[in-house]
N, C-alpha and C positions, 0 to 999 in steps of 0.2 A: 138627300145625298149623305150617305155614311163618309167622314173626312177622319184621317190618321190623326191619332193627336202625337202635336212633335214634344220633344224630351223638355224637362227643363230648360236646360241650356240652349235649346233653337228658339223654345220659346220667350228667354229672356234677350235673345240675340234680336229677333222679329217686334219685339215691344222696345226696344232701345231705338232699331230702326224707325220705328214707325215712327216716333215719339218725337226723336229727332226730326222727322220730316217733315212732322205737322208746328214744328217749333220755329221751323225755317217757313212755310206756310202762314202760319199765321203771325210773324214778325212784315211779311211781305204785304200782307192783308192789311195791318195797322199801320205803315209805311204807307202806301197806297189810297186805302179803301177804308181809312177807320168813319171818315162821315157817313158812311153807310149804314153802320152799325147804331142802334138806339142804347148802347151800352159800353162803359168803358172797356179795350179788348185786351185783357190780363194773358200776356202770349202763353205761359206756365198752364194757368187754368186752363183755357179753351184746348191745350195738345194730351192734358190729360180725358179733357171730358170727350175727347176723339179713342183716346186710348180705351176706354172703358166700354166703349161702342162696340168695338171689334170682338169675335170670338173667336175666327179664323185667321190666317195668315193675307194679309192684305197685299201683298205683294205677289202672289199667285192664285194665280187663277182657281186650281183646284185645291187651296192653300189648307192645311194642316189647321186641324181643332187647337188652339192653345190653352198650354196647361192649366184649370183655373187657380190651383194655389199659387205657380207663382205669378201670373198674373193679379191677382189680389194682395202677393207679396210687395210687388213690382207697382201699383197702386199706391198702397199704406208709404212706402218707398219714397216715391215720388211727392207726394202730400206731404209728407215732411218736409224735404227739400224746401217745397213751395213755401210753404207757411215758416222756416228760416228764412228763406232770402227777404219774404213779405215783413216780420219782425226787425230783420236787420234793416230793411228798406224806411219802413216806419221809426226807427230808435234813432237812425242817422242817416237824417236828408242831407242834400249836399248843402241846404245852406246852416246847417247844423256843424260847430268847429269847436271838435273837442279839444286843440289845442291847434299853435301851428310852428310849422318847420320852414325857416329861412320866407316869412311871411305868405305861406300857403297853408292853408288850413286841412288839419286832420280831419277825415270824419268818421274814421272806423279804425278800430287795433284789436287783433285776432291772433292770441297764442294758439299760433296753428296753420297750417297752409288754406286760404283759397283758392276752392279750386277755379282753374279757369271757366269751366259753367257756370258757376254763381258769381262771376265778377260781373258789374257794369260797365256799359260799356263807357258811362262818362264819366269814370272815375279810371284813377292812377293809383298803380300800385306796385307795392316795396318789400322785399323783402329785410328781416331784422337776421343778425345774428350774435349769438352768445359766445363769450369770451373762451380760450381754451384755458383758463384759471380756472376751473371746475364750478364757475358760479353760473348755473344754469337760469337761475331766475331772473337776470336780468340781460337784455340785451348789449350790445355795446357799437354795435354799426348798424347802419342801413345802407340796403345795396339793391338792385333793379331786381337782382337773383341768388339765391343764396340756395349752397347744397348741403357744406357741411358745416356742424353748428347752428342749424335753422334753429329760429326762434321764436317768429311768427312774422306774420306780415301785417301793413298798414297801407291805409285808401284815402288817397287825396283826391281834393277837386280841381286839381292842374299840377301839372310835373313837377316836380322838385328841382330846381336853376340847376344846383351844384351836381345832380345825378346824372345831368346832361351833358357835363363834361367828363365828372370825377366818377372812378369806379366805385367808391362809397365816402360815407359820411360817420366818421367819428360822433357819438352821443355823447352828449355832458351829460352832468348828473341831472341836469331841467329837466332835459327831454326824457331821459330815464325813467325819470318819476313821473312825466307827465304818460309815458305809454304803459307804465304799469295802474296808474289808477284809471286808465283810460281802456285796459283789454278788456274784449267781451269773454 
């Protein structure tokens, strides 16, 4: 059977889908069904090695050839992702406490936004923001969310007390220092 191939962009829309699908899949599967499995089930791995499967459009029947560069872009793409979150996973376990705040322990500081995809789920996280003094380098609060002035965020292994009342939290020069020798 001769199948259309769809455009970049249907094709990069149809591998996000899918991607996702098989992410919520095989989260279900390890949830459920992981003694089933003779091998530990990495949800990232296993939805890309589905992704790579596919050549057609999996969501229809008489589904569209996809594009292979970006597929292959979409790939290389995603393996990165994977192999960051696996490196940050590796550098800071939760019982690993790069310092701590109001006695809860840090275990990750990222001049830069996390995105929601690559947060865990059993960690807590903070936005920083930098002063309007024009000193960019360093932060001066932490707040649950920050838009303007962002400065990076940080990942605890249980909520911050005071974030749970107060809209943020003033940094001494401690913590300061401790989030700058401490950004990935």
């Amino acid at each position: 059977m001769k199948y259309k191939v769809l455009t970049a962009n249907e094709t990069r829309i149809v591998l996000e889908e899918f991607y996702e699908s098989c992410i919520r899949f095989w989260k279900r599967e390890k949830e459920c069904n992981s003694e089933n499995y003779d091998f530990e089930i990495n949800v990232e791995k296993q939805a890309l090695k589905d992704v790579k499967g596919i050549s057609t459009n999996p969501f229809s029947p008489n589904g569209g050839k996809l594009d292979t560069s970006i597929k292959t872009l979409f790939l290389m793409e995603k393996s990165k992702e994977i192999e960051r979150l696996n490196e940050m996973d590796s550098k800071h376990k939760v019982s690993d406490s790069l310092f701590q705040i109001e006695n809860v322990n840090v275990v990750y500081v990222r001049e830069g936004r996390i995105p929601a995809n690559q947060r865990y789920e059993n960690l807590f996280y903070y936005d920083m923001r930098h002063g309007d003094d024009g000193n960019f380098a360093e932060p001066c609060t932490l707040e649950k969310t920050v838009f303007v002035n962002f400065f990076g965020t940080l990942a605890t292994d249980k909520p911050i007390p005071s974030l749970e009342t107060e809209e943020l939290i003033e940094l001494d020069q401690t913590l300061i220092d401790s989030i700058i020798e401490n950004r990935d």
